[in-house]
C-alpha positions, 0 to 999 in steps of 0.5 A: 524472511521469505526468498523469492524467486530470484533467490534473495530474501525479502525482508520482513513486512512493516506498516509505517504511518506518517501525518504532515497537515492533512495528508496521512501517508501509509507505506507497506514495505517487504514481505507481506502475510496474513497477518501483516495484511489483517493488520493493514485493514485495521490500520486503513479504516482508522485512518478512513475513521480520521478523514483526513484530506488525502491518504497516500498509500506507498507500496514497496512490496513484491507481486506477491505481496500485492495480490494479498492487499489489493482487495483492502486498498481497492475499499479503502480507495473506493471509500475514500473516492466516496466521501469526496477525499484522495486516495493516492497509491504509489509503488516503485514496481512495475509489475505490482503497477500491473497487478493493482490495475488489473484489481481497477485500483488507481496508482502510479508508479513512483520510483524508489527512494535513493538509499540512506 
């Protein structure tokens, strides 16, 4: 686990994918490295290889994190606006809201999820 600036630890990264009909929805979650977002590509351009009608990107990470995968959801978004298909981001952070504008990447903000 990695700590943060405010001194709470983050939990560990993960990548979690879910198909209902013809939306596939990625969510991101925790602390986000190298390898987590070498794992990201692969998984977003097998998702692109499926086509499927609209791709819902879920990010709940911190700033940090985000600036490691802004690069790879702004080509997937791109690729997906190409072939005419819906890239939606999302993230209940505001500052990661921020941070993914200033990379040209549409998103909304999207509160978290309530607990258990």
């Amino acid at each position: 686990m990695s700590e943060t600036e405010t001194g709470t630890a983050e939990p560990p990264g993960e990548i979690v994918l879910s198909t209902t009909g013809e939306t596939v929805t990625v969510t991101v979650a925790g602390t986000i490295d190298v390898r987590l977002a070498v794992a990201l590509r692969k998984v977003l351009l097998e998702v692109a290889n499926r086509r499927p009608k609209t791709l819902r990107v879920h990010l709940q990470i911190s700033v940090d994190g985000a600036e490691l995968v802004a690069r790879i959801v702004r080509e997937t978004q791109a690729r997906f606006h190409s072939a005419r298909l819906r890239c939606l981001v999302a993230t209940p952070d505001p500052a990661v809201l921020r941070l993914l504008a200033g990379a040209r990447i549409s998103a909304e903000l999207q509160p978290a999820a309530a607990p258990g």
